[in-house]
C-alpha positions in Angstrom: 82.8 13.3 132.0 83.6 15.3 135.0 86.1 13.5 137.9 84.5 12.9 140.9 87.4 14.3 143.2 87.4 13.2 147.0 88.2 15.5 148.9 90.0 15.4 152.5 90.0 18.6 154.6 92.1 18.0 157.8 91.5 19.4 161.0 94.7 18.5 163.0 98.1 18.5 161.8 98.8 15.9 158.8 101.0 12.9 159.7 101.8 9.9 157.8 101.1 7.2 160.2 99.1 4.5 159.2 96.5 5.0 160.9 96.1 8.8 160.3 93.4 10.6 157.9 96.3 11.0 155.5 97.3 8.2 154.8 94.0 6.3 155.2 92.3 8.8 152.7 95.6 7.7 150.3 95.0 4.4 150.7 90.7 4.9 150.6 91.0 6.5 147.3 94.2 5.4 145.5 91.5 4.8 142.0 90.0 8.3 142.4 90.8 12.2 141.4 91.5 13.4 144.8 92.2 17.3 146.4 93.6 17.6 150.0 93.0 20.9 151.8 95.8 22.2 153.7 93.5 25.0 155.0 93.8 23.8 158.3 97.6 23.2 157.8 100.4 25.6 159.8 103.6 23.7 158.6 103.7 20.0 157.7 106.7 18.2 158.4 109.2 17.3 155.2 107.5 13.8 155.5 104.0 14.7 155.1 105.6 16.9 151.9 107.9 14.1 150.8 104.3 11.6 151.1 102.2 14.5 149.2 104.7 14.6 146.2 105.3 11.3 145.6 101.2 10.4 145.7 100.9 13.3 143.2 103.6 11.5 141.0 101.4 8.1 141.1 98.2 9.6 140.6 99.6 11.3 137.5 101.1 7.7 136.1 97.6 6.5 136.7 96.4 9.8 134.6 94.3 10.4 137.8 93.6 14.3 139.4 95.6 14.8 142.5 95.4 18.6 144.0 96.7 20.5 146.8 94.7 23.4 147.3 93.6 26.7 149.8 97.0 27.0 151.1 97.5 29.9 153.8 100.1 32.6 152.8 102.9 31.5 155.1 102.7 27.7 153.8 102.3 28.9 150.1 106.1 31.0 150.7 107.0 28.5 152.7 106.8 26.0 149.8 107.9 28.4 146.9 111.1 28.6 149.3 111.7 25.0 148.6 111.2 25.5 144.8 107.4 24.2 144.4 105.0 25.8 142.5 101.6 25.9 140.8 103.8 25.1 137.5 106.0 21.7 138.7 103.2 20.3 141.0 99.7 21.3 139.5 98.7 22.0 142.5 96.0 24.9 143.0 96.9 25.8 146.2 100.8 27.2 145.2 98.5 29.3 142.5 
């Protein structure tokens, strides 16, 4: 059977304030495969990363789908620069 992924596709710049899509998607969707866009996405701060990474490690416990993906080329280096990849995070935007 297929996931059903949600899927968030920010505008603005990701934050993690409670009240932001970020986190409100997070919390939303917590039983659910989900893909976050960074299309839209010049540089998130080292929070936003720190939030991202430690979601992707509790979806994974929970054998759920959690994706990054369509990653400009600056954020792509930017995170390959801090020793992420397509191989240690799954995620199909460091592809």
């Amino acid at each position: 059977m297929a996931q059903d992924w949600k899927i968030l596709e920010p505008q603005d710049r990701l934050t993690i304030s409670p009240s932001e899509p970020l986190m409100s998607f997070l919390n939303d969707n917590s039983d659910s495969p989900i893909r976050i866009s960074m299309r839209n996405q010049k540089r998130p701060d080292s929070r936003v990363l720190q939030v991202l990474l430690t979601a992707a490690r509790a979806w994974k416990a929970r054998n759920l789908g959690f994706d990054v993906s369509d990653m400009p080329p600056r954020l792509v280096q930017d995170f390959v620069r801090l020793g992420l990849t397509a191989e240690n995070t799954g995620w199909s935007g460091l592809k």
